[in-house]
DRENPA-3360 file (N, C-alpha, C; in nm, 2 decimals, always signed):
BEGIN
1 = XXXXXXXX = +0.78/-0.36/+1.87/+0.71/-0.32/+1.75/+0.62/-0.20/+1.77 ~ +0.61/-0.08/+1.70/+0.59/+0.00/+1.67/+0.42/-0.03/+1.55 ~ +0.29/+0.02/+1.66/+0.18/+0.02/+1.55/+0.14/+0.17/+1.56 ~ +0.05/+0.18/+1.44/+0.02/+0.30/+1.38/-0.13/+0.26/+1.32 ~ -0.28/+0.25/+1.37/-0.40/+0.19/+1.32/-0.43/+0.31/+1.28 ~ -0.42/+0.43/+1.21/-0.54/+0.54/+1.22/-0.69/+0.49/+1.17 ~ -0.69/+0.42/+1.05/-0.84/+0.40/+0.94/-0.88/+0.25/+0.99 ~ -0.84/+0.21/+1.13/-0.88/+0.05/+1.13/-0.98/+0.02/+1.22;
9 = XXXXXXXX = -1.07/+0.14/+1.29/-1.14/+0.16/+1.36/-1.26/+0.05/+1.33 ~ -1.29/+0.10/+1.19/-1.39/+0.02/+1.13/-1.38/-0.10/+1.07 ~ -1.29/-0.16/+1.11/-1.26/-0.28/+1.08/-1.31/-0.37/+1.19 ~ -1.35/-0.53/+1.16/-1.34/-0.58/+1.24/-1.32/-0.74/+1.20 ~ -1.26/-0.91/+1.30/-1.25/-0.97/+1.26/-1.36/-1.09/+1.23 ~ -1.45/-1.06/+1.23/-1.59/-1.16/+1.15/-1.56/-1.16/+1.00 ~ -1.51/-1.12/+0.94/-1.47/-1.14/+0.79/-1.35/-1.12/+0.73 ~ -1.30/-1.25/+0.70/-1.11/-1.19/+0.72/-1.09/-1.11/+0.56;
17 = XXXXXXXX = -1.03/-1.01/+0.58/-1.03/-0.94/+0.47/-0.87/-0.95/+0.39 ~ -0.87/-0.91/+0.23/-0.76/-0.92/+0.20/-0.65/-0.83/+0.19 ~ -0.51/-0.82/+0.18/-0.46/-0.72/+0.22/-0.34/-0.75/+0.13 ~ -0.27/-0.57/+0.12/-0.15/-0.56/+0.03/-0.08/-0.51/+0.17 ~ +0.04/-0.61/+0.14/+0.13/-0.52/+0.26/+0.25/-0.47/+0.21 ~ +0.28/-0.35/+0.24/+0.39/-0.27/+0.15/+0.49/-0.24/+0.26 ~ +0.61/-0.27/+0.21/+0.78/-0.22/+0.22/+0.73/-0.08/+0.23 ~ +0.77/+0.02/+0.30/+0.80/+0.16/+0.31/+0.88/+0.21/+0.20;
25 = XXXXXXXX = +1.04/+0.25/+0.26/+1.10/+0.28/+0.25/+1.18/+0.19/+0.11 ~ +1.19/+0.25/-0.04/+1.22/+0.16/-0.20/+1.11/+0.11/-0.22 ~ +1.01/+0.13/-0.19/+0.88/+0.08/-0.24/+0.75/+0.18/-0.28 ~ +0.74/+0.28/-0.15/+0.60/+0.37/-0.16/+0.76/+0.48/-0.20 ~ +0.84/+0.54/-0.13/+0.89/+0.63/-0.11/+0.99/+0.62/-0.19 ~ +1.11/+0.71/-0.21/+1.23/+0.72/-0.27/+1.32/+0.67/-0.17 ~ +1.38/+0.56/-0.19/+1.49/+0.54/-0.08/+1.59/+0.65/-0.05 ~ +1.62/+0.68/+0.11/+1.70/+0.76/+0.15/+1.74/+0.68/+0.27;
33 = XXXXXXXX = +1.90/+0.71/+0.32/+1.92/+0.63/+0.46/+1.87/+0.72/+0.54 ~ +1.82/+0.64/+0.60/+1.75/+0.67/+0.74/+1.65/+0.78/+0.76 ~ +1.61/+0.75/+0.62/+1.46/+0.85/+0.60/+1.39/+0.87/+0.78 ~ +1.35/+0.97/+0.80/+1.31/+0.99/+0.91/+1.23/+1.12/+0.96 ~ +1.27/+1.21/+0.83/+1.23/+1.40/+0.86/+1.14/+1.40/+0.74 ~ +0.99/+1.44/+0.75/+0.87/+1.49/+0.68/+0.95/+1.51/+0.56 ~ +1.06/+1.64/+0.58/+1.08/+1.75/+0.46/+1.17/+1.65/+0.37 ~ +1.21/+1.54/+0.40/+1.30/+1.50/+0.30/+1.23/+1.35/+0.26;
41 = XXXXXXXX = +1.06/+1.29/+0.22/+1.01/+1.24/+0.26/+0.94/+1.24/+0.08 ~ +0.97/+1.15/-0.04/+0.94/+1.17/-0.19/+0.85/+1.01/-0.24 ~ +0.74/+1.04/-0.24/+0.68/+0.91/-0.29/+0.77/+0.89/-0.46 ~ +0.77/+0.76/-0.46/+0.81/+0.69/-0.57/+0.72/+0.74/-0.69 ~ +0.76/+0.77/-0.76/+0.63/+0.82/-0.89/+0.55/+0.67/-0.92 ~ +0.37/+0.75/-0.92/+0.26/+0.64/-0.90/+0.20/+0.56/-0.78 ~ +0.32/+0.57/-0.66/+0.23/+0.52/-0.54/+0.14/+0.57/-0.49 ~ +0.08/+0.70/-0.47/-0.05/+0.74/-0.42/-0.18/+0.66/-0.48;
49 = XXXXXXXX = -0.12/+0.66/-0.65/-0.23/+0.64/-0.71/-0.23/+0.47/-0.71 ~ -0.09/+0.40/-0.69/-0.14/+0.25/-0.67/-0.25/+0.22/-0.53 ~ -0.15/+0.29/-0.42/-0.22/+0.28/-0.31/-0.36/+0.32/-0.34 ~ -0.48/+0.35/-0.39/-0.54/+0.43/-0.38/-0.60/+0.33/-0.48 ~ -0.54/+0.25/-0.55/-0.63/+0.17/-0.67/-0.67/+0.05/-0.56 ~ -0.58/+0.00/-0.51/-0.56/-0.11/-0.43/-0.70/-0.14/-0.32 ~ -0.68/+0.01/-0.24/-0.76/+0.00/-0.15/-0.95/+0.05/-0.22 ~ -0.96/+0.07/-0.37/-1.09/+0.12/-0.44/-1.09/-0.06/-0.47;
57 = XXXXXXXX = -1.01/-0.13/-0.47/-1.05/-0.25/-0.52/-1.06/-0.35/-0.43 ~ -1.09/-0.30/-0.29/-1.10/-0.39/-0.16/-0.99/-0.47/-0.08 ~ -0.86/-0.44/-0.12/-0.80/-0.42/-0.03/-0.75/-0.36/+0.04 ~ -0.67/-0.44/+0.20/-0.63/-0.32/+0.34/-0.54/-0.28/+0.26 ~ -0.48/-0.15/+0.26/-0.33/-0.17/+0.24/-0.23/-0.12/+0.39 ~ -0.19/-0.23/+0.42/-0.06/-0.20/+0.52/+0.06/-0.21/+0.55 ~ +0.11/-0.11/+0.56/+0.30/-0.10/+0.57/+0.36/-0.20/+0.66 ~ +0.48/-0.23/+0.65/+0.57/-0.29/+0.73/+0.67/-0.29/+0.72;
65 = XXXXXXXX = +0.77/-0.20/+0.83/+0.91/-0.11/+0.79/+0.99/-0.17/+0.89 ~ +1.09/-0.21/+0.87/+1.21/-0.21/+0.98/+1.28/-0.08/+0.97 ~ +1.26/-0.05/+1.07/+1.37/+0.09/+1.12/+1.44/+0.11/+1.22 ~ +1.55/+0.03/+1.22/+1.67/+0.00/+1.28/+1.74/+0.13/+1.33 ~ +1.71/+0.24/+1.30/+1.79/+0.35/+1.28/+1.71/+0.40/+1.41 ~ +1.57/+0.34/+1.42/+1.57/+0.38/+1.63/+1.61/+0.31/+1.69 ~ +1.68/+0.19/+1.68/+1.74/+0.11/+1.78/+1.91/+0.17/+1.76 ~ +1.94/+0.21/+1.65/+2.06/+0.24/+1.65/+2.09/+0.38/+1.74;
73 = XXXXXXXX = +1.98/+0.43/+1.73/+1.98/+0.59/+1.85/+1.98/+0.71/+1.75 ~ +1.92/+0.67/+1.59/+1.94/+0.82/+1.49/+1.83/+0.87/+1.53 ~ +1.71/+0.77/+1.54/+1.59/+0.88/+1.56/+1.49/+0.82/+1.67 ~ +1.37/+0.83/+1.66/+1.31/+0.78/+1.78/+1.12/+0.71/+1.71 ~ +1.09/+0.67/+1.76/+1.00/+0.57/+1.77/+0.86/+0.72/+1.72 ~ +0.89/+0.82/+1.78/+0.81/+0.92/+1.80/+0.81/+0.98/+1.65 ~ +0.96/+0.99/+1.61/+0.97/+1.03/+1.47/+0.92/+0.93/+1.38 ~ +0.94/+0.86/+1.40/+0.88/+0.73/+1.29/+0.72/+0.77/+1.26;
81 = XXXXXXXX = +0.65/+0.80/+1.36/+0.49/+0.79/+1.37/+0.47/+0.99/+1.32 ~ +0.56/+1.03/+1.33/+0.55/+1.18/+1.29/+0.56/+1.16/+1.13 ~ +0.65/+1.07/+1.11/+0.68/+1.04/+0.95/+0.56/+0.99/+0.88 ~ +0.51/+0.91/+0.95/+0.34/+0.80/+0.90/+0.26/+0.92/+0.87 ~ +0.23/+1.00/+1.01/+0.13/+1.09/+0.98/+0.13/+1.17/+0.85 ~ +0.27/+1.22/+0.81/+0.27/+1.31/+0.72/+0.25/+1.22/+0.56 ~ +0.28/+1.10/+0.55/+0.25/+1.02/+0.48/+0.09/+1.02/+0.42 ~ +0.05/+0.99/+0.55/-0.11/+1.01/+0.56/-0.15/+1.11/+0.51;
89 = XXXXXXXX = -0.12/+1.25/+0.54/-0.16/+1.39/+0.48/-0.12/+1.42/+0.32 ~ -0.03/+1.34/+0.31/-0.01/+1.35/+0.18/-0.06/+1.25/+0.03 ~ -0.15/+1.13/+0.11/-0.20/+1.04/+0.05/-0.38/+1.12/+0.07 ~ -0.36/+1.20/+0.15/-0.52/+1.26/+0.17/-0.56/+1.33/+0.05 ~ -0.42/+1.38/+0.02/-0.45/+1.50/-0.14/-0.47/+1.42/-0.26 ~ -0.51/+1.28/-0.25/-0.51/+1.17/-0.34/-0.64/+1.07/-0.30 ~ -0.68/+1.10/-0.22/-0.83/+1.07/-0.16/-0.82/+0.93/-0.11 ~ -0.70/+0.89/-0.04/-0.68/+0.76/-0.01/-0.57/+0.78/+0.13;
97 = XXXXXXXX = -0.57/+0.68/+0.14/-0.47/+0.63/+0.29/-0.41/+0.49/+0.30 ~ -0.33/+0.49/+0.43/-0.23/+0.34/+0.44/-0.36/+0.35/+0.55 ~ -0.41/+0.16/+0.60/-0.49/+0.13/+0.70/-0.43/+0.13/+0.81 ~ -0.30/+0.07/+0.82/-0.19/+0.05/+0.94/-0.04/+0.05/+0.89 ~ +0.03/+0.13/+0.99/+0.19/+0.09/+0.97/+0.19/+0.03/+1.11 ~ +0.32/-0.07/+1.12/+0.38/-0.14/+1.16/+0.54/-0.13/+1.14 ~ +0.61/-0.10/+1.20/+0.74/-0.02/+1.23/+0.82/-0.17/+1.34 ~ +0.96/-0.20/+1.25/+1.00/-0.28/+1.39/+1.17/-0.20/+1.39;
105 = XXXXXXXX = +1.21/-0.16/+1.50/+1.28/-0.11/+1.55/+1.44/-0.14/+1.58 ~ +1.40/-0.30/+1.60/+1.53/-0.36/+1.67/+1.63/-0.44/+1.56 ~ +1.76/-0.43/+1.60/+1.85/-0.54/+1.48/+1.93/-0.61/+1.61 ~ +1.98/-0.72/+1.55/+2.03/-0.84/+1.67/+2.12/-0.80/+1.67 ~ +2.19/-0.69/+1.66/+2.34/-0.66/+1.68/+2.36/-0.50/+1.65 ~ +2.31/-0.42/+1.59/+2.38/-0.30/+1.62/+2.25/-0.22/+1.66 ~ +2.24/-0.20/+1.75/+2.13/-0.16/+1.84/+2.17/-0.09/+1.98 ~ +2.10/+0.00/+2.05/+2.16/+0.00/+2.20/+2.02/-0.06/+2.27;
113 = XXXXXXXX = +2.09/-0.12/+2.39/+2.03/-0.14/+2.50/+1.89/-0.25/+2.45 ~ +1.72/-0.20/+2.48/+1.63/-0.26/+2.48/+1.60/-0.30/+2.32 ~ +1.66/-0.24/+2.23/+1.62/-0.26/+2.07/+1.74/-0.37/+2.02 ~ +1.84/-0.39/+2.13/+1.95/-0.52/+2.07/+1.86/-0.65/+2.08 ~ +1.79/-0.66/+2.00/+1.75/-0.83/+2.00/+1.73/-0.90/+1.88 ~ +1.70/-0.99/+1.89/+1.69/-1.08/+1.79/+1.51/-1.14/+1.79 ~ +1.48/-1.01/+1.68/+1.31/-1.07/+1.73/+1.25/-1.15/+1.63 ~ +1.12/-1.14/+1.61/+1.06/-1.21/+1.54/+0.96/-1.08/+1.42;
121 = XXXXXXXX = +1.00/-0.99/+1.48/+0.93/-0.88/+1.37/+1.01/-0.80/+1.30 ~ +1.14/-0.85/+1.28/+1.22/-0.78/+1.16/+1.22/-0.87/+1.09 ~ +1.18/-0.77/+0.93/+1.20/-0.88/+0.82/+1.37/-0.88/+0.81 ~ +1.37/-1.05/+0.78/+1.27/-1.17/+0.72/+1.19/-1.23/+0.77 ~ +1.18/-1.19/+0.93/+1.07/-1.28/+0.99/+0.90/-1.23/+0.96 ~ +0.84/-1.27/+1.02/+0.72/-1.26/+0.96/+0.61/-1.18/+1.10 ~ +0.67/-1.13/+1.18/+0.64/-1.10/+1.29/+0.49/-1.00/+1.28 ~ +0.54/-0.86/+1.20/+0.48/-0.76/+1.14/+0.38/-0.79/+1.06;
129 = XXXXXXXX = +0.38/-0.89/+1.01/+0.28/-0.94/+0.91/+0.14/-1.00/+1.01 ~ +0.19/-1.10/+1.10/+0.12/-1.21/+1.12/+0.03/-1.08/+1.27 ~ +0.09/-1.00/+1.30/+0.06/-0.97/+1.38/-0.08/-0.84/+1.33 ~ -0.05/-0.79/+1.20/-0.17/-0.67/+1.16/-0.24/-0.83/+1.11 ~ -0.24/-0.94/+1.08/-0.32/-1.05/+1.05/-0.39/-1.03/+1.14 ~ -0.34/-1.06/+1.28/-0.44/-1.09/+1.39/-0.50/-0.96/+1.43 ~ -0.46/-0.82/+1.39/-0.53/-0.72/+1.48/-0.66/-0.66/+1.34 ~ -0.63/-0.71/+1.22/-0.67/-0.66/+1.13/-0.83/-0.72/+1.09;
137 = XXXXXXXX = -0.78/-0.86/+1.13/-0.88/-0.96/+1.03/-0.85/-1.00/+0.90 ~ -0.71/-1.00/+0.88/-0.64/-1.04/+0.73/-0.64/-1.21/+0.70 ~ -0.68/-1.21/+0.58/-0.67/-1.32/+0.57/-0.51/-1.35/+0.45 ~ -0.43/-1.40/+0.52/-0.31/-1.43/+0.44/-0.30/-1.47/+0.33 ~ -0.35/-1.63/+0.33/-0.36/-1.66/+0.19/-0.38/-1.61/+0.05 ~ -0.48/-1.51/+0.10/-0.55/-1.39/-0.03/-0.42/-1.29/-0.01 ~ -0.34/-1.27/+0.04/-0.28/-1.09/+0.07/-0.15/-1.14/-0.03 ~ -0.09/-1.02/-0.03/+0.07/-1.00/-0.14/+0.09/-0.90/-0.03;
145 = XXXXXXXX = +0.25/-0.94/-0.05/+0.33/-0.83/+0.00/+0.43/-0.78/-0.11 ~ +0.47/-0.65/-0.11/+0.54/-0.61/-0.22/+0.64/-0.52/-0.14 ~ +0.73/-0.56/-0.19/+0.89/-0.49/-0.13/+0.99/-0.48/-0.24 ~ +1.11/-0.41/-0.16/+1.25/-0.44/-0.27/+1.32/-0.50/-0.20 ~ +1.31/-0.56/-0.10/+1.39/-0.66/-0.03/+1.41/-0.81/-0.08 ~ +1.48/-0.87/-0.09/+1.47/-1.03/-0.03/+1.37/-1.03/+0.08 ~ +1.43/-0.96/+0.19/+1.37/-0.96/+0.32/+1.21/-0.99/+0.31 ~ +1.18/-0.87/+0.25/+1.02/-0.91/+0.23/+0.99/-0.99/+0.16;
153 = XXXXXXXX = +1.04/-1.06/+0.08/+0.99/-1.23/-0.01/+0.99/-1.28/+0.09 ~ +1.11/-1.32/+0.16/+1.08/-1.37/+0.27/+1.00/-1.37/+0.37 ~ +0.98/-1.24/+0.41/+0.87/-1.22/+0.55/+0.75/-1.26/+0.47 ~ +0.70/-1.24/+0.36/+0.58/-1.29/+0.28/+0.61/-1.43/+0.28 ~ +0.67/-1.50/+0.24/+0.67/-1.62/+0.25/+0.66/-1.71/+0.38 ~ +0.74/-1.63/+0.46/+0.73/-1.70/+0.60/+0.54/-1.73/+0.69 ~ +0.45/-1.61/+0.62/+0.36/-1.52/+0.66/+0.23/-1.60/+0.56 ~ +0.26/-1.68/+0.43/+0.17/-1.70/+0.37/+0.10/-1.64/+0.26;
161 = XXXXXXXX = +0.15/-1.53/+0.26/+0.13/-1.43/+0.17/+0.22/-1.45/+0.01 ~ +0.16/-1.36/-0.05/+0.23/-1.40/-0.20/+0.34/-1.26/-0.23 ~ +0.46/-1.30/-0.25/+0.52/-1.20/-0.29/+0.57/-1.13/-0.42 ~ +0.59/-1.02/-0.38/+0.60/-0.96/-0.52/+0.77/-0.81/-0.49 ~ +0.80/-0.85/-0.56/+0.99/-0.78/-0.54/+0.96/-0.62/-0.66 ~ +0.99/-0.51/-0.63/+0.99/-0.43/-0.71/+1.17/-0.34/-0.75 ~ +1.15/-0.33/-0.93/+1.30/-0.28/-0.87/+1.31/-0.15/-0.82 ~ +1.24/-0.09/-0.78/+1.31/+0.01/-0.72/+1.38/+0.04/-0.58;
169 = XXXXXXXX = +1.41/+0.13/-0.53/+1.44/+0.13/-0.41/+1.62/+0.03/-0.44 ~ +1.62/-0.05/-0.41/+1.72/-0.18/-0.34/+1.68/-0.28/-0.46 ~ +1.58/-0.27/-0.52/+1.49/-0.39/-0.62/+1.59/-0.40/-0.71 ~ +1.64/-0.36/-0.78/+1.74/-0.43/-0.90/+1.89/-0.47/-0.83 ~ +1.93/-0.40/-0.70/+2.02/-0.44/-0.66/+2.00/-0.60/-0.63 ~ +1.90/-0.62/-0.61/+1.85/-0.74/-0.51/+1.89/-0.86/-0.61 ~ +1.79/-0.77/-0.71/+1.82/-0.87/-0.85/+1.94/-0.93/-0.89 ~ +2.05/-0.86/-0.92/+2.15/-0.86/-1.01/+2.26/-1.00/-0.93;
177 = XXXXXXXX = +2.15/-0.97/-0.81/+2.24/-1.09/-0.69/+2.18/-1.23/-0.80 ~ +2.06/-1.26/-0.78/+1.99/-1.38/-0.87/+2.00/-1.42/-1.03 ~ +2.04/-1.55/-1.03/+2.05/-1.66/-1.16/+1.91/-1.58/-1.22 ~ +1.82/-1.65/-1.12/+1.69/-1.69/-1.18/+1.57/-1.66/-1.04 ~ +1.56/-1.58/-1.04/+1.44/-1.52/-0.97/+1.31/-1.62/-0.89 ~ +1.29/-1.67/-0.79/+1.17/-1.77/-0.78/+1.05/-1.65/-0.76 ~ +1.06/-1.57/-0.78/+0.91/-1.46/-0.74/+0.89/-1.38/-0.88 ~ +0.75/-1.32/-0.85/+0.76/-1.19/-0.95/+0.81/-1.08/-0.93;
185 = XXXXXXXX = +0.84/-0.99/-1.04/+0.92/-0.90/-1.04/+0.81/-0.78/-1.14 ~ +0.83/-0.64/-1.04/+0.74/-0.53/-1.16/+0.85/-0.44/-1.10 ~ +0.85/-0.38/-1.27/+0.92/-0.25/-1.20/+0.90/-0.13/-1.13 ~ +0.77/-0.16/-1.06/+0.74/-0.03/-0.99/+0.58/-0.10/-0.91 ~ +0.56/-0.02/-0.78/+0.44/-0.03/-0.72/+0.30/-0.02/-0.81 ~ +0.32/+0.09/-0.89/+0.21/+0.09/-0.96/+0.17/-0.01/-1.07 ~ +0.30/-0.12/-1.10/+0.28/-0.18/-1.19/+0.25/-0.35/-1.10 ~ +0.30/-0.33/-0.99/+0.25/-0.47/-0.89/+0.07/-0.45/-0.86;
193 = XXXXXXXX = +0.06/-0.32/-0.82/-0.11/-0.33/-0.79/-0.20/-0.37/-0.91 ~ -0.14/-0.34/-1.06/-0.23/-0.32/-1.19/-0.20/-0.52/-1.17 ~ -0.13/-0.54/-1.14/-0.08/-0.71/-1.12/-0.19/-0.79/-1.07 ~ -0.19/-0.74/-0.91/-0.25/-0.74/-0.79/-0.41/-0.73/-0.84 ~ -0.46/-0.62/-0.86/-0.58/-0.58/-0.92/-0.64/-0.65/-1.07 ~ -0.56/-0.73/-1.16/-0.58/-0.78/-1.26/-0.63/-0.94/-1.22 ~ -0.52/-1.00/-1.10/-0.57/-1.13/-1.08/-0.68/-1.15/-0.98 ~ -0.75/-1.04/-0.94/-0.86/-1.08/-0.85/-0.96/-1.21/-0.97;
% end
């Protein structure tokens, strides 16, 4: 697993704090496969400013991405954190930031070598979650995770956390699979934080 703390310096765990943890890739960004290069790199219209509401309203906010696409050998672990940073510089022009990304790398089958496994920090597992818990001072209970995955209901669920499915990205594909939904559903990041921020 791949971490990324830049703003968590000042953090510490005597007071467990609450936190939004965000899907990357169909969630903050415009989904692309195997997003990976700065220049091709499009926030979702409104994420700066959810991110940015989130964290004015006291929460962490922290990513949690599977990116399979370094175990598969498209890019590298290096580029991933080149990608964060520019993320970062780009949420700066919006007077906010992510607290931590969390990046997990590996898929239990199409992988080479050290990234073929079967871990515990690709969603659906809760690996990524539980682990900025313990480095963060998060307290789960209080946190949402917001994704367009199943995956992430799941990794929220597994983790304690409350989840929330957005359609974008993969999010209505996700849907169209389900009768009847057991989670909430917004159509967009910015409409899960006004969510998020309404039920404090």
């Amino acid at each position: 697993m791949s971490r990324l703390t830049p703003d968590s310096s000042h953090l510490t765990r005597k007071t467990a704090r609450r936190a939004v943890f965000l899907d990357r890739d169909g969630t903050i960004n415009i989904e692309k496969h195997y997003l990976h290069r700065p220049q091709d790199f499009e926030f979702i219209p409104g994420a700066p400013e959810a991110i940015k509401k989130l964290k004015d309203a006291g929460y962490l906010v922290v990513v949690v991405t599977n990116q399979s696409g370094v175990g598969r050998g498209y890019y590298t672990l290096a580029d991933v954190d080149t990608l964060h940073a520019h993320i970062q510089r780009e949420l700066a022009a919006h007077q906010t930031s992510i607290d931590a990304f969390y990046a997990c790398p590996h898929h239990p089958s199409d992988a080479l070598d050290e990234f073929r496994v079967d871990c515990d920090c690709r969603k659906p597992e809760p690996g990524m979650i539980l682990t900025a818990a313990e480095d963060l001072g998060i307290d789960l209970d209080e946190s949402y995770i917001v994704g367009d995955k199943r995956a992430d209901i799941e990794a929220g669920r597994a983790s304690g956390c409350t989840p929330l499915l957005v359609r974008t990205g993969y999010g209505q594909r996700e849907l169209n699979k389900l009768v009847d939904p057991d989670f909430m559903v917004f159509d967009s990041i910015r409409d899960a934080a006004d969510f998020i921020i309404n039920s404090q």
